[in-house]
C-alpha positions as CSV (number, residue, x, y, z in Angstrom):
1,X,-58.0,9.8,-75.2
2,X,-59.5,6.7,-74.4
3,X,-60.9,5.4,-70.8
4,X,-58.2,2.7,-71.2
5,X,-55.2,5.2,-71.9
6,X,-56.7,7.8,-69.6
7,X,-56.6,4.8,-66.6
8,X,-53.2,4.4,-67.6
9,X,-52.3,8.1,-67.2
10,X,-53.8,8.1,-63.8
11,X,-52.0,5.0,-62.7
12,X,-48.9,6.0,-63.7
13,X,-49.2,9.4,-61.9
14,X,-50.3,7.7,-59.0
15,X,-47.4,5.7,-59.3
16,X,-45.5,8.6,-59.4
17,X,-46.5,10.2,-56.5
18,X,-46.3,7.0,-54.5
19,X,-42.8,6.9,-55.1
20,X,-41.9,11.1,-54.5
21,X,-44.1,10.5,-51.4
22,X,-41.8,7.5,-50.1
23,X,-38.5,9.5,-51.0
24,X,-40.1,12.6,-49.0
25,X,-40.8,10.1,-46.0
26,X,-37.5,8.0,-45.8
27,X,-35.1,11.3,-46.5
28,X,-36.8,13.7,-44.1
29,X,-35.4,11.1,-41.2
30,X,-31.6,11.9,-42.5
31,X,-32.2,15.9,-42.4
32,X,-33.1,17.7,-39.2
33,X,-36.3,16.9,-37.9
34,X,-38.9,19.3,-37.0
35,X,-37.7,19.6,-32.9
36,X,-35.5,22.3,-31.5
37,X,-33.0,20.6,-29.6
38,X,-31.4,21.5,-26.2
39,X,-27.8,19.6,-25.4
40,X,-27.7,19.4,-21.5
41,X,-24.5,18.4,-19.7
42,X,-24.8,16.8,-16.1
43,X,-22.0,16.4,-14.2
44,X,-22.1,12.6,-11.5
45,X,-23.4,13.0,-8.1
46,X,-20.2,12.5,-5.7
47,X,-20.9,12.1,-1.6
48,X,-20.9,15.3,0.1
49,X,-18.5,15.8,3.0
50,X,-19.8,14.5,6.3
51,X,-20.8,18.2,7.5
52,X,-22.8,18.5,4.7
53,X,-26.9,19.3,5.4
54,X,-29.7,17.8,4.5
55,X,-30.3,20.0,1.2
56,X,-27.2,18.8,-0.3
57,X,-28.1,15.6,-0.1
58,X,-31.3,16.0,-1.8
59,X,-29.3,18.2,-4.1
60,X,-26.8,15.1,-4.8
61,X,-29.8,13.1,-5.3
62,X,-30.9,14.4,-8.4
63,X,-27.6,14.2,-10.2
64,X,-26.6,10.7,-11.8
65,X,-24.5,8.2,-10.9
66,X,-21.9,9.4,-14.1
67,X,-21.9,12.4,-16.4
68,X,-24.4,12.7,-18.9
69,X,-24.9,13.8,-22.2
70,X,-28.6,14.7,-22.8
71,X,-30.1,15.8,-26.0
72,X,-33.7,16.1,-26.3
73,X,-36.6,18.4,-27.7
74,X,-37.4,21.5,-25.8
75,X,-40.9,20.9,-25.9
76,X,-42.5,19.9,-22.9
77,X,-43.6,16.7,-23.9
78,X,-43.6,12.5,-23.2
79,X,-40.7,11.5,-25.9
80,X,-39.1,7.8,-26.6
81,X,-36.2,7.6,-24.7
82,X,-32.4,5.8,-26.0
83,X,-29.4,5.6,-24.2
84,X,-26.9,5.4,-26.3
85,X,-22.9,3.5,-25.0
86,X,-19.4,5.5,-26.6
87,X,-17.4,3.4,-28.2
88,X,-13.4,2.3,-27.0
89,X,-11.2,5.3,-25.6
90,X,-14.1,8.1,-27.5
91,X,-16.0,10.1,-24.9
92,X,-19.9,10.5,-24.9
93,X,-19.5,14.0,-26.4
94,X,-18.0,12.8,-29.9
95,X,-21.5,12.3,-30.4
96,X,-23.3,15.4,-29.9
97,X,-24.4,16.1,-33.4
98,X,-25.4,12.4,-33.5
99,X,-27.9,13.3,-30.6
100,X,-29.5,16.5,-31.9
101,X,-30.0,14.8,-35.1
102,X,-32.3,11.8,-33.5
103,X,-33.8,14.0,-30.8
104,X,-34.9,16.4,-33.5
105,X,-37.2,13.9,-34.5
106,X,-39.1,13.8,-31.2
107,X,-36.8,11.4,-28.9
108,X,-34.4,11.6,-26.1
109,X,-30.9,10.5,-25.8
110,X,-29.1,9.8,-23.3
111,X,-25.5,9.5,-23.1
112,X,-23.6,8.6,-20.0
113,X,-19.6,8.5,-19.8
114,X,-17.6,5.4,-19.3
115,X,-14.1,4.9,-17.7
116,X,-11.9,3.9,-20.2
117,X,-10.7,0.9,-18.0
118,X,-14.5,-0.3,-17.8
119,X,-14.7,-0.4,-21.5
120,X,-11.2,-2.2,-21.8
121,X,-12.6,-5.0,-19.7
122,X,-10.3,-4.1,-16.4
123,X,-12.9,-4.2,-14.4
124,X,-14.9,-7.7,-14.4
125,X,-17.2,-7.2,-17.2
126,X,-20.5,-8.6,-15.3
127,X,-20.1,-6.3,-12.9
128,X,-20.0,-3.3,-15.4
129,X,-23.5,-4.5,-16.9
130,X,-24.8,-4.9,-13.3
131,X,-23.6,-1.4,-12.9
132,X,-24.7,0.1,-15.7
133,X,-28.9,-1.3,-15.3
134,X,-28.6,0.2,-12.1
135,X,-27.5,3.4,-13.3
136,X,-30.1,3.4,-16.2
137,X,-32.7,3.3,-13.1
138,X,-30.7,6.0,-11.5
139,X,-30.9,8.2,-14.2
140,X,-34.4,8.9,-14.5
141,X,-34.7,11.4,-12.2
142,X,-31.8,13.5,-13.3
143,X,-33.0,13.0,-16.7
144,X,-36.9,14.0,-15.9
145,X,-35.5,16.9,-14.0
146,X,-33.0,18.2,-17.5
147,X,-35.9,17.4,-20.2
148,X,-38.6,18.5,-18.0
149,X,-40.7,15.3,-18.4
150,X,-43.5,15.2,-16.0
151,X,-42.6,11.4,-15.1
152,X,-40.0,8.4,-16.0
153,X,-39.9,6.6,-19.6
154,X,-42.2,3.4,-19.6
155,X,-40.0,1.9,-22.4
156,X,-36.1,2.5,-22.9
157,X,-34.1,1.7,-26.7
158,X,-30.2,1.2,-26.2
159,X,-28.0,1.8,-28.4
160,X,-24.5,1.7,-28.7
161,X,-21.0,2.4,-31.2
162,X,-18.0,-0.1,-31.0
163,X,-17.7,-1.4,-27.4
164,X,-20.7,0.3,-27.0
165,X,-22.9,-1.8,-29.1
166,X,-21.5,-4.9,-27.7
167,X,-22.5,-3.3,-24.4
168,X,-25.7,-2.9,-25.6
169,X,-26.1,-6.4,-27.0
170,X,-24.7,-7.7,-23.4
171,X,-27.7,-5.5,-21.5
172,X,-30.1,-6.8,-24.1
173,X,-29.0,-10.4,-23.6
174,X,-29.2,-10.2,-20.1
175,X,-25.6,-10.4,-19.1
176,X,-26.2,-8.9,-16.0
177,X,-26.7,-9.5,-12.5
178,X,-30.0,-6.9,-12.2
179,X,-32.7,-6.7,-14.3
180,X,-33.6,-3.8,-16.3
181,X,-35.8,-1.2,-15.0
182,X,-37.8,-0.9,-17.8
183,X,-38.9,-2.9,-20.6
184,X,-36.5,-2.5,-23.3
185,X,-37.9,-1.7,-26.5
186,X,-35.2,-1.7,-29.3
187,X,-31.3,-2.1,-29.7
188,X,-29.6,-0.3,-32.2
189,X,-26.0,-1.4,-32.5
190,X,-23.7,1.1,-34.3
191,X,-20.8,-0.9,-35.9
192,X,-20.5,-3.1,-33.0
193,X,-17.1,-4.8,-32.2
194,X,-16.7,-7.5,-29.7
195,X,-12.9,-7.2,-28.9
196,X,-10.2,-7.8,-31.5
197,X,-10.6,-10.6,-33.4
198,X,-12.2,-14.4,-33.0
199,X,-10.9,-15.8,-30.1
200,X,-9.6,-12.8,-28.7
201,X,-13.2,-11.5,-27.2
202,X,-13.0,-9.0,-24.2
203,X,-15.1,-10.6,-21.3
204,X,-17.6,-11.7,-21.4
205,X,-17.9,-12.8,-25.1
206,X,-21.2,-11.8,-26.9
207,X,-20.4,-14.0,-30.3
208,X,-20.8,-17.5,-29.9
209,X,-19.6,-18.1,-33.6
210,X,-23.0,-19.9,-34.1
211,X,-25.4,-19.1,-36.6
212,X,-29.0,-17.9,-34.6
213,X,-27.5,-18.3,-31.3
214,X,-28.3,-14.7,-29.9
215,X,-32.0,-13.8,-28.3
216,X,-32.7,-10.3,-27.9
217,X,-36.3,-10.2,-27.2
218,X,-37.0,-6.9,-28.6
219,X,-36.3,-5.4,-32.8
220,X,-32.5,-5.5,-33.0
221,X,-30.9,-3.0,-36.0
222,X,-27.1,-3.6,-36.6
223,X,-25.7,-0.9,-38.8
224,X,-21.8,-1.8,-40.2
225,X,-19.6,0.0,-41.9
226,X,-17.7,-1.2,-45.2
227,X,-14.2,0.0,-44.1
228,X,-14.3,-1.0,-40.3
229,X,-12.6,-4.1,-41.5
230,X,-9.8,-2.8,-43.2
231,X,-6.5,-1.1,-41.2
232,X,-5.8,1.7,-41.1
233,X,-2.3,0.8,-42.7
234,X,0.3,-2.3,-42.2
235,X,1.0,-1.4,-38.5
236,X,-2.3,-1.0,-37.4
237,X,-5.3,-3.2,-36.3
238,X,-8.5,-3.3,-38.2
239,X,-11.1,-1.6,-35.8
240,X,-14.1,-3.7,-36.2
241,X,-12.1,-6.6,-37.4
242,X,-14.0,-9.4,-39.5
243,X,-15.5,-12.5,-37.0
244,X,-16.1,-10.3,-34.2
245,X,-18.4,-6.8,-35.8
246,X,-21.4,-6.1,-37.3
247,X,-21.8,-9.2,-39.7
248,X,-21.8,-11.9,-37.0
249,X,-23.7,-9.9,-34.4
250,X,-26.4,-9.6,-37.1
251,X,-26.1,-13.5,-38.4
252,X,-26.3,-14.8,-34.8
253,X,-29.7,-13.3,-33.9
254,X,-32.1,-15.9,-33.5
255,X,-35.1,-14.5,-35.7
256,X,-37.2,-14.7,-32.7
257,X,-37.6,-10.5,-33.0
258,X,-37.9,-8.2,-36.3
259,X,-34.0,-7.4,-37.1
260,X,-32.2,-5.2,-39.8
261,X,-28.7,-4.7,-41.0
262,X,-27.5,-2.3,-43.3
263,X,-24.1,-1.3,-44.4
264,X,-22.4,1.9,-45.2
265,X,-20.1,1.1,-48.2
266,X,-17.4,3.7,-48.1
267,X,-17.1,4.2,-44.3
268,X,-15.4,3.9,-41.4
269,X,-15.6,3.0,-38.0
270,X,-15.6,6.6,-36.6
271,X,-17.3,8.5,-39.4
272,X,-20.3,9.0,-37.3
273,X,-18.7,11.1,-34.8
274,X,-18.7,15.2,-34.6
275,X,-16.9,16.7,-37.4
276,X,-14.7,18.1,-34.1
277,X,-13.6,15.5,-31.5
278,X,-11.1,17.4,-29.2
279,X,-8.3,16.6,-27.4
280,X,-6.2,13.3,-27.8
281,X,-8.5,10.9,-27.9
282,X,-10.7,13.0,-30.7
283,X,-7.4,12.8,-32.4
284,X,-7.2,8.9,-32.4
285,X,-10.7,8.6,-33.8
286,X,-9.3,9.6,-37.4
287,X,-5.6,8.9,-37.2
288,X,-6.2,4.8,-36.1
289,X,-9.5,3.8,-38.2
290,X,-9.8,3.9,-42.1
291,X,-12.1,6.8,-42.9
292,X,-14.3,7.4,-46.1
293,X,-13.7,11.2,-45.7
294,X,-16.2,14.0,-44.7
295,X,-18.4,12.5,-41.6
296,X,-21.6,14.4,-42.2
297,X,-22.8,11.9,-44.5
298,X,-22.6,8.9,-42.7
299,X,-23.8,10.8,-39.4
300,X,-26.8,11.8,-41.3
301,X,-27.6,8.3,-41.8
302,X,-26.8,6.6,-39.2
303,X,-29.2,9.3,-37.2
304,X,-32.1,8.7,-40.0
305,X,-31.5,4.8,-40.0
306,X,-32.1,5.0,-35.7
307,X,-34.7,7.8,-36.3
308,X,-36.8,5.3,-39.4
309,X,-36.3,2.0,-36.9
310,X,-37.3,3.7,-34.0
311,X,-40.1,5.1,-35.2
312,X,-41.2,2.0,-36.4
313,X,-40.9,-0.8,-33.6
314,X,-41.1,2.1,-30.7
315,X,-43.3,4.9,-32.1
316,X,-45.8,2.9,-34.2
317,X,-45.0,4.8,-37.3
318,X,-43.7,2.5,-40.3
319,X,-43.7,5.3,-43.5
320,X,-39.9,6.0,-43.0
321,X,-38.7,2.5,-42.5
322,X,-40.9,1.3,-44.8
323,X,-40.2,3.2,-47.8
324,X,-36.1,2.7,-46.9
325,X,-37.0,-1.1,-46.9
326,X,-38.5,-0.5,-50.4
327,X,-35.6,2.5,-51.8
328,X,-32.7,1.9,-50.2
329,X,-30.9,4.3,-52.7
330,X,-32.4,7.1,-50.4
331,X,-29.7,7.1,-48.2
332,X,-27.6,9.5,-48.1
333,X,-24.6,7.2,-48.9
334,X,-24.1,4.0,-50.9
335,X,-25.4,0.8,-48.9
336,X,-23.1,-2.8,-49.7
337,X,-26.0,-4.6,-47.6
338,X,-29.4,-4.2,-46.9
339,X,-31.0,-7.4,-45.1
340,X,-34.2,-7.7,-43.2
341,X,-34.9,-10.3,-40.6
342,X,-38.8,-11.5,-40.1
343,X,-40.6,-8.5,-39.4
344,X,-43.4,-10.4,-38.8
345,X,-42.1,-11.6,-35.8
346,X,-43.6,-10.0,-32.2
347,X,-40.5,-8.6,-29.7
């Protein structure tokens, strides 16, 4: 063998390992990461009667403002945190195997539980966003206290699934009457849905049906799902109806921060949700959207899309993105888009 052919060889192994290396980095994201997780339930502070003493008040002081859903490693330890909105008429607990997935990879999520007439837009919308920075702040301690963190995040993601990512979009864009408490530092918007069609927005309306019209100020990820915009059959509504979900929350953003929008062909608008969601409404998450079948898949990567982006524009670490950006066929599922906004940009 000649030094040419033997160069050739060597380049061509390195090649190799290059690309086993990348599919090693972008699919450990979608598995279980390396964290035990614990999955801590805190029940809302209420006011104690008026003969109550002093140590229930401190008591009532540590609890939050609404239930909870916390799942984060049990490792002592300073972790990313992401609070994370339910979507319309689902509870924060349809997501529990969504948590442990991302906090296995060294974050914290934090799920809090909305009134279903909050969500519907009942309730003056403005006054729900207001609410809900305040109660981000108000958190903290019950949070601290459940994960054992020695202080209170510096930086907070939000994320959010139907309503939920409109939600987030809304506390991103500053649709409130507070300011956040912390510097946000990434939105991930699960199959967001701003109300039931164009023109038909719950209040107030994210979309502005203008191209680049949205500024979130920090990386924005908008994952959609193929059959969101499809009905379940003639009778029923699409759930994340065309004009008003992930497409045009993705082609409004203004560019100004690094973005990314990827698309799970053959699923629904619920197939990220616990293979068991209880009850009446868990019943309503597969009898009233189109569903592509088992859920695992697309929970995996949905978790390992948050888990890759995260790690990226929070944590500093671009291998799993990266090497996603470059393979997308390492998904667990077939992707219908993969688009990248400038990553070049600085949130």
């Amino acid at each position: 063998m000649n030094l040419a052919s033997a160069v050739r060889v060597f380049l061509s192994y390195c090649l190799l390992l290059h690309r086993w290396m990348g599919s090693e980095q972008a699919g450990g994201v979608f598995d279980q990461g390396g964290h035990s997780v614990s999955l801590t339930r805190l029940d809302e502070a209420r006011a104690p009667p008026r003969c109550a003493v002093q140590s229930s008040l401190s008591s009532a002081a540590s609890l939050p403002p609404k239930p909870l859903l916390v799942a984060a490693p049990r490792e002592t330890g300073e972790y990313p945190v992401i609070l994370f909105l339910h979507g319309y008429l689902a509870v924060n607990s349809f997501y529990s195997q969504l948590f442990e997935h991302v906090a296995s990879h060294g974050f914290i999520v934090v799920g809090p539980q909305v009134a279903v007439h909050h969500i519907r837009g009942r309730h003056n919308r403005g006054d729900q966003l207001s609410g809900g920075r305040h109660r981000l702040a108000s958190h903290r301690a019950a949070v601290n206290s459940a994960t054992r963190r020695p202080r209170g995040p510096t930086k907070v993601s939000i994320s959010g699934h139907s309503r939920g990512g409109k939600v987030a979009f809304a506390l991103a864009l500053g649709h409130a009457k507070a300011k956040l408490a912390v510097p946000l530092a990434a939105v991930v918007a699960v199959d967001p849905v701003d109300g039931m069609g164009v023109g038909k927005q719950t209040p107030p309306p994210i979309l502005t049906g203008r191209h680049g019209s949205l500024h979130v100020g920090a990386p924005t990820m908008v994952i959609g799902t193929g059959l969101g915009e499809l009905p379940r059959g003639s009778l029923l509504p699409p759930c994340a109806p065309r004009g008003v979900s992930h497409a045009a929350f993705y082609d409004e953003l203004d560019g100004a921060a690094p973005a990314c929008h990827l698309v799970a062909r053959d699923y629904g608008h619920t197939d990220m949700m616990d293979d068991d969601t209880p009850g009446a409404r868990g019943m309503l998450t597969r009898t009233i959207c189109r569903s592509g079948g088992a859920r695992a898949p697309m929970r995996r990567f949905v978790a390992g899309a948050t888990v890759a982006f995260l790690k990226k524009w929070v944590a500093g670490d671009a291998a799993a993105m990266d090497s996603i950006t470059a393979r997308p066929d390492q998904a667990p599922i077939a992707l219908s888009v993969v688009e990248f906004g400038d990553e070049k940009a600085i949130a």
